[in-house]
C-alpha positions in Angstrom: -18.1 113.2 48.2 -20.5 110.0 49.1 -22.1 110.8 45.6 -18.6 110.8 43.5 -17.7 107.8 45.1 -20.7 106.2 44.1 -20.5 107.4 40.9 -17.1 106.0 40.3 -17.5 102.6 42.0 -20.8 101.9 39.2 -18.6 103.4 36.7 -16.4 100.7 37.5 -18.2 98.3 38.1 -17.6 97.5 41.5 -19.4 96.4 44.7 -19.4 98.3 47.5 -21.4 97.9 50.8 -20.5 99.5 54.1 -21.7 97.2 57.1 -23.3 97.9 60.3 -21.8 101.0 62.5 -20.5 99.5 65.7 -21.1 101.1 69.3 -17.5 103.7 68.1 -19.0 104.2 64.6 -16.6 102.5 63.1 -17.8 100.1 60.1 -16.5 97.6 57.9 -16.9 97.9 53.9 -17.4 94.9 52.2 -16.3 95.5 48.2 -15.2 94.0 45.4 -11.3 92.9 45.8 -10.1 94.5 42.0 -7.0 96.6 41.1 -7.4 98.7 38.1 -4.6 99.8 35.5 -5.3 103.4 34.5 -3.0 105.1 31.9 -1.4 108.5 31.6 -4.2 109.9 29.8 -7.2 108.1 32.0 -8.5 105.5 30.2 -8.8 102.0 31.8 -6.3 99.7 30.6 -6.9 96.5 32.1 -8.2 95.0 35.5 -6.8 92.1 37.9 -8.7 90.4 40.3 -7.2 87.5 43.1 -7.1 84.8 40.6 -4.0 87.1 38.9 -0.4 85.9 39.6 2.1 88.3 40.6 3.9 87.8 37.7 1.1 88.1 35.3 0.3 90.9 36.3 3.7 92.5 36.4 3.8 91.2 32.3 0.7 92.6 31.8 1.5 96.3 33.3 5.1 96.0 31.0 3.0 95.2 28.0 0.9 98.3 28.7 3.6 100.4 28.9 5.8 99.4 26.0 2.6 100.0 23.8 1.6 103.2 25.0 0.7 106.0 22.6 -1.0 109.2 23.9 -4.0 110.3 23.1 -3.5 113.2 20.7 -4.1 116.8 22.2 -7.8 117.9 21.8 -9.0 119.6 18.9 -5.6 118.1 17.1 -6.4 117.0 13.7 
């Protein structure tokens, strides 16, 4: 819905702002240019922006990976 998505974008952090409809309806959404690294159990990892090479980020995602532990199983002691 319109409300989760706003909910998630300021959970996030990011900007969004849709533009002007046109004379079709159509509109252009100017927003924050991020890519997020969620893991298996939800939790933000990391986040990239532009200034990010291709290979950083590619280290960055391995690094997240070969560190990985689970979150332990609610209620789990």
């Amino acid at each position: 819905t319109p409300e989760q998505v706003r909910a998630a974008a300021a959970a996030f952090r990011v900007y969004v702002s849709a533009g002007p409809r046109d004379a079709d309806g159509d509109y252009v959404v100017d927003h924050s240019v991020l890519t997020f690294l969620v893991d298996p159990d939800g939790l933000c990892r990391d986040c990239y922006g532009r200034s990010r090479t291709a290979e950083e980020l590619a280290r960055s995602v391995r690094a997240h990976m070969d560190t990985y532990e689970p979150l332990p199983p609610e209620g789990a002691e």
